[in-house]
Steps between C-alpha positions, in 0.01 A plus 500: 500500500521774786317403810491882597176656603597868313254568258580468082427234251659170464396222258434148570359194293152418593636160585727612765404427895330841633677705755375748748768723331353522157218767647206512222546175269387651152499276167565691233428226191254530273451072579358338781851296583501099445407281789477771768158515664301774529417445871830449640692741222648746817454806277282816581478653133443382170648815235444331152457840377904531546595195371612529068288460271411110370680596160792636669495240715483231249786688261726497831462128542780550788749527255768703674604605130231692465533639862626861428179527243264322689611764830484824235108367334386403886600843646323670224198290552499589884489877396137397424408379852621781711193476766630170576871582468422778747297290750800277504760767597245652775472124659894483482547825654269358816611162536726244360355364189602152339449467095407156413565311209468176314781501300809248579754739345579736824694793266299519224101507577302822523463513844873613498416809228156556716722497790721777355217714373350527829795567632634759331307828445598691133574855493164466250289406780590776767353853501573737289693706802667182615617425105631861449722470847584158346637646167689797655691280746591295219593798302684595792689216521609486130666876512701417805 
């Protein structure tokens, strides 16, 4: 884990020690995580609204066979939440914030495909200006 103060996203299981690095401590599970206390949890949000759904979460089972579907059904499902999606990228784009999870599997737990999604902003999200400039460049650079 970086111990840079730039802003971003990074994840990092609820269980971990907090650091004045992480910035805003969200948890982003659906679960309140086992034997952490509320009181003394070192998080400032709570985003269950961002975490999958209990089915998906249940299918998922953190099988990393099923990782490439699980990341393709939990995207889709985030396309339904984009008021919290949104609020997420505006508090990354202020401060450094820190994605936590329960999960022990550090590569394949939806904070990593949250993490992403934040992160990266689809040519179906930008303006319609900012999408045409976006296709013509590309055109662009297929003719050369």
């Amino acid at each position: 884990m970086s111990s840079s103060k730039s802003r971003g996203v990074r994840v990092k299981r609820v269980y971990d020690r907090a650091d004045p690095a992480d910035g805003v401590r969200v948890l982003v599970d659906r679960l309140w995580p086992r034997g952490i206390r509320k009181e003394g949890a070192a998080l400032d949000e709570w985003q269950r609204e961002v975490a999958p759904s209990t089915p998906l979460r249940k299918w998922f089972g953190h099988d990393p066979n099923r990782w490439q579907e699980f990341r393709r059904r939990y995207l889709a499902e985030l396309k339904t939440h984009p008021d919290a999606l949104d609020q997420l990228r505006r508090l990354a784009r202020q401060k450094p914030v820190t994605l936590l999870y329960g999960a022990r599997d550090p590569e394949h737990n939806h904070a990593v495909v949250l993490k992403e999604a934040i992160e990266r902003k689809r040519i179906t999200d930008m303006k319609p200006r900012a999408r045409a400039a976006g296709v013509r460049a590309r055109r662009a650079r297929k003719s050369s």
